[in-house]
C-alpha positions as CSV (number, residue, x, y, z in Angstrom):
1,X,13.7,17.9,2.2
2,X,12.7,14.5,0.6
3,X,9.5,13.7,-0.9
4,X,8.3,10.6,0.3
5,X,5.1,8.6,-0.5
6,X,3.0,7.3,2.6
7,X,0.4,5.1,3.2
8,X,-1.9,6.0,5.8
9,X,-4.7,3.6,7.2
10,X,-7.7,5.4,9.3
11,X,-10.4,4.2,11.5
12,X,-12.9,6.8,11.3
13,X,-15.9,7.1,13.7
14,X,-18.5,5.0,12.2
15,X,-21.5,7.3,13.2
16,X,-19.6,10.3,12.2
17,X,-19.2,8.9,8.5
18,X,-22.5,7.8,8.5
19,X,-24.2,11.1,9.3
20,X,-21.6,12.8,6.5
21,X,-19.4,10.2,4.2
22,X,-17.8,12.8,2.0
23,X,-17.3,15.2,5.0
24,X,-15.8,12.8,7.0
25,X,-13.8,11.1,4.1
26,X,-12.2,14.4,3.1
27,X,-10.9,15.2,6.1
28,X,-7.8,13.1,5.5
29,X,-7.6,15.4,2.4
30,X,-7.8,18.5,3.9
31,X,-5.3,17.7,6.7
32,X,-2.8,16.4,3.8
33,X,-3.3,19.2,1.6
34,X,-2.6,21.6,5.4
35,X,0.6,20.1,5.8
36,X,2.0,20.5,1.8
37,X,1.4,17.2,0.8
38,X,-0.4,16.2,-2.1
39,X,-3.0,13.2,-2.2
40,X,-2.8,10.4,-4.6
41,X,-5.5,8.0,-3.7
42,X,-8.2,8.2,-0.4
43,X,-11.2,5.6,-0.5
44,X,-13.5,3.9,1.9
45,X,-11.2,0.7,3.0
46,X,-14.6,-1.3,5.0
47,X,-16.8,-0.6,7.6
48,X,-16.6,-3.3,10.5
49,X,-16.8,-4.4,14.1
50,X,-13.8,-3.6,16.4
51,X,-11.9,-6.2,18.2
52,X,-12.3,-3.9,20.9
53,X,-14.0,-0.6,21.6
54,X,-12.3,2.7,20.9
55,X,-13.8,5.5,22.4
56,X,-16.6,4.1,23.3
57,X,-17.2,2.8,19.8
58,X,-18.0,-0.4,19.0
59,X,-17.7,-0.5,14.9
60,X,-15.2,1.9,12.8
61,X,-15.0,2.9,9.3
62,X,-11.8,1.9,7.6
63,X,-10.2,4.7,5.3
64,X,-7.2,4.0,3.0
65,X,-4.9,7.2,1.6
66,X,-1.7,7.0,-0.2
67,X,-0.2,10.3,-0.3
68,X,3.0,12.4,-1.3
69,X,4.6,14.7,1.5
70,X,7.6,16.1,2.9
71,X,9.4,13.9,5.2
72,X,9.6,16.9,7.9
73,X,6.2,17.9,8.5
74,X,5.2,14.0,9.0
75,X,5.0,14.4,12.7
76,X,2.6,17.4,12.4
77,X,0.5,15.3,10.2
78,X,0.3,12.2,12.6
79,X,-0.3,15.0,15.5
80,X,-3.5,16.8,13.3
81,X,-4.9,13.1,12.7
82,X,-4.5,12.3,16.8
83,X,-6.5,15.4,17.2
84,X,-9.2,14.8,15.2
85,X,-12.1,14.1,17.0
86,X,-13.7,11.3,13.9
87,X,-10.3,10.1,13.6
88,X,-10.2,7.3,16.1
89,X,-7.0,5.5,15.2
90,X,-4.6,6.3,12.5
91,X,-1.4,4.5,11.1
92,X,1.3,6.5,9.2
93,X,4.1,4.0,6.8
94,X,6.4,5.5,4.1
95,X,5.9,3.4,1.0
96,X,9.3,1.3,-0.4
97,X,9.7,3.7,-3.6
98,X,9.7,0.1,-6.0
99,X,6.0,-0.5,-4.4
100,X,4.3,3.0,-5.1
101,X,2.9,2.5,-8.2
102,X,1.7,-0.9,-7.4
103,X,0.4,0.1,-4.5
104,X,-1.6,3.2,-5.8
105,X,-2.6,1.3,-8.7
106,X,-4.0,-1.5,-6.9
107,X,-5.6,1.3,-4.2
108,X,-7.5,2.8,-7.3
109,X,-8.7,-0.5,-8.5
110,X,-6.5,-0.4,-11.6
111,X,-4.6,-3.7,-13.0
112,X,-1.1,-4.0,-11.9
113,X,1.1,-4.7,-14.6
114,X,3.7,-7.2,-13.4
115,X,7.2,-7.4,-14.7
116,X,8.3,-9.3,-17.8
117,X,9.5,-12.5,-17.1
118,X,13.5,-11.9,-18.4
119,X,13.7,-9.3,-15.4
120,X,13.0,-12.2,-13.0
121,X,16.2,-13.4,-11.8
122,X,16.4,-16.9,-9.9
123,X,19.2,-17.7,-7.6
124,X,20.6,-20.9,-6.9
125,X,21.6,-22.7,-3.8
126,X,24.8,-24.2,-5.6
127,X,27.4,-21.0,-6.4
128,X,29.5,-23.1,-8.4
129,X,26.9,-23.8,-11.0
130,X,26.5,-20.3,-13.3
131,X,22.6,-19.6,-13.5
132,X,23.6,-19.5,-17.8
133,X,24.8,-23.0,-17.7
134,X,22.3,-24.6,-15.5
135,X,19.4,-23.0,-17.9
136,X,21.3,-24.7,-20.9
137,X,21.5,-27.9,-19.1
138,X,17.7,-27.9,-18.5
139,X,16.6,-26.9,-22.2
140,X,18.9,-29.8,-23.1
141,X,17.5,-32.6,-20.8
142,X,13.9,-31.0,-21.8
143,X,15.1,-31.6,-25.1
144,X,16.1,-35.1,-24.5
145,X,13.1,-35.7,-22.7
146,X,11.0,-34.5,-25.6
147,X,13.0,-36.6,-28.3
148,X,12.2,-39.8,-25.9
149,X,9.0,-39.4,-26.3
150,X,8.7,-39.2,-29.8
């Protein structure tokens, strides 16, 4: 079926991740990886007090992933992270297609290179006005202004 890319937010058991970080932080891996999906970016999101206990936990270990994975085996992924025992909540979104590489590269600490400003298009409230003709009316009252001042 269809390859998406997802975003999946963890709250891992704090005393679990402490006792092992990288066992504990490849888990997500090794679940994506079990269900055919491939990961692009996993890191340690924050580690910080609950609103409310979970488990009997009172402070959880935030975990980011961005992965790539068939649309179809989705549910069995969401169902392997419910029965994870360190897992103690766990939030599943597909990523817009136009965000991904944003996204990923912001995940991995990269810079995010922003689109050039002719792609930026800025609509008007008036549809009578063309956006063409109301740009040439500003450069010419810009104009104007500047040859006032001179």
């Amino acid at each position: 079926m269809a390859q998406n890319v997802y975003e999946c937010f963890l709250i891992y058991d704090s005393n679990s991740y402490a006792r092992d970080p990288n066992g504990v932080g490849g888990k997500i891996a090794k679940i994506v990886d079990t269900h055919g999906g491939e990961v692009l970016v996993s890191r340690l999101w924050n580690e910080q007090r609950l609103a409310y206990p979970i488990k009997g936990n009172r402070k959880g270990t935030y975990w980011l992933t961005y992965f790539s994975a068939d649309s179809n085996t989705l549910a069995d992924f969401r169902r392997a992270c419910r029965l994870e025992d360190d897992i103690l909540r766990s939030l599943t979104l597909r990523v817009d297609p136009r965000l991904v590489e944003a996204l990923v590269a912001h995940a991995k600490g990269e810079p995010i290179a922003l689109a050039p400003a002719e792609d930026v298009v800025v609509g008007t409230a008036d549809d009578e006005v063309a956006p063409e003709a109301e740009g040439a009316e500003l450069v010419d009252e810009a104009g104007e202004a500047e040859e006032k001042l001179r």
